[in-house]
C-alpha positions in Angstrom: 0.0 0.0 0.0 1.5 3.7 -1.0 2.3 6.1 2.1 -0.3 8.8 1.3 2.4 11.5 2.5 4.6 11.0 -0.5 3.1 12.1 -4.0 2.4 10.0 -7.3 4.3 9.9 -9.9 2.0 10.8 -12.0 1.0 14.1 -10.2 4.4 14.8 -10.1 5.3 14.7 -14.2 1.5 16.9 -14.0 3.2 19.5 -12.2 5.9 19.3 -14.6 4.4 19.1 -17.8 2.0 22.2 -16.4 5.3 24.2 -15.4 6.5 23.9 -19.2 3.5 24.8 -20.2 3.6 28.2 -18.3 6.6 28.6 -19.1 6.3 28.5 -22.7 3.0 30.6 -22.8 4.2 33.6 -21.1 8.2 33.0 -22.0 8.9 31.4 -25.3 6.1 32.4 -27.5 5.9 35.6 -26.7 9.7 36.2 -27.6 9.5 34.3 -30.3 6.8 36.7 -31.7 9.2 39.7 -30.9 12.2 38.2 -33.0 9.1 37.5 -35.9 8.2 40.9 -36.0 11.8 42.0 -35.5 12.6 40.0 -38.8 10.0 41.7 -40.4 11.4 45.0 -39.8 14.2 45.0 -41.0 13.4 42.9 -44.0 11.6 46.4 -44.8 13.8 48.7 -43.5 14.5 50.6 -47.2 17.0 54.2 -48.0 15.0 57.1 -46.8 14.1 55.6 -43.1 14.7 57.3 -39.8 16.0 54.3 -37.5 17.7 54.1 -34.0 20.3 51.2 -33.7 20.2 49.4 -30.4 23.2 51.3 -29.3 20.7 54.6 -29.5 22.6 56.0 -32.7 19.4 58.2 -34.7 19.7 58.2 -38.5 18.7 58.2 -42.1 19.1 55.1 -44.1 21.0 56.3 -47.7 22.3 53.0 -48.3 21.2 49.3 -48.2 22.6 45.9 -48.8 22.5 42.2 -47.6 23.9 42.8 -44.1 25.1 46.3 -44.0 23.0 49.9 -43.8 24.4 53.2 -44.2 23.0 55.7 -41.9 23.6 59.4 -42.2 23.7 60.2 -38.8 24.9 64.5 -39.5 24.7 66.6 -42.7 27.7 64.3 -44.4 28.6 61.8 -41.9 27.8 58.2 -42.7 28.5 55.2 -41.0 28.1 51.6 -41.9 26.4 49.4 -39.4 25.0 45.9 -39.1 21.1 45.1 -40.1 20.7 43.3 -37.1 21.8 46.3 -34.9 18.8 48.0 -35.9 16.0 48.7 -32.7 13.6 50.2 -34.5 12.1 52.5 -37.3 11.0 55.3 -36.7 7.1 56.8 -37.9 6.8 58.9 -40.5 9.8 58.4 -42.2 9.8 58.3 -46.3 10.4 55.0 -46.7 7.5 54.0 -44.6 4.6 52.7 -46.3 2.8 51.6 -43.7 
């Protein structure tokens, strides 16, 4: 006969399978929907675009390619960055068709 004091093991893998599910309904998913719609972005990020990189550098996108951007970030200063370093666009830019 099983001591009543000590839980099943079936209760037990329960409580597991219940704490994955948490943790993948208010963790995973919703992180994975942020790097979705972060893919997005910069899939449309075109020249003409007002971004902020996710070091906080503001500027204007006058060049694109596969990886790289060119923001002008002062009346004739340009840098080259990474795609990925992108944060965000910002609204009303002329690029923006949205």
């Amino acid at each position: 006969m099983a001591d009543p004091a000590q839980p099943s093991f079936m209760s037990t893998l329960l409580l597991f399978a219940a704490f994955g599910l948490f943790f993948y309904a208010l963790i995973i998913r919703p992180q994975q929907r942020r790097d979705k719609e972060h893919k997005q972005m910069l899939a449309r990020v075109a020249k003409g675009d007002q971004v902020v990189t996710s070091g906080g550098l503001h500027g204007r996108v006058t060049g694109v390619t596969d990886d790289v951007l060119t923001l002008e970030v002062a009346s004739g200063v340009r840098v080259k960055i990474d795609k990925g370093a992108i944060g965000r666009r910002l609204p009303g830019a002329e690029g923006d068709k949205t």
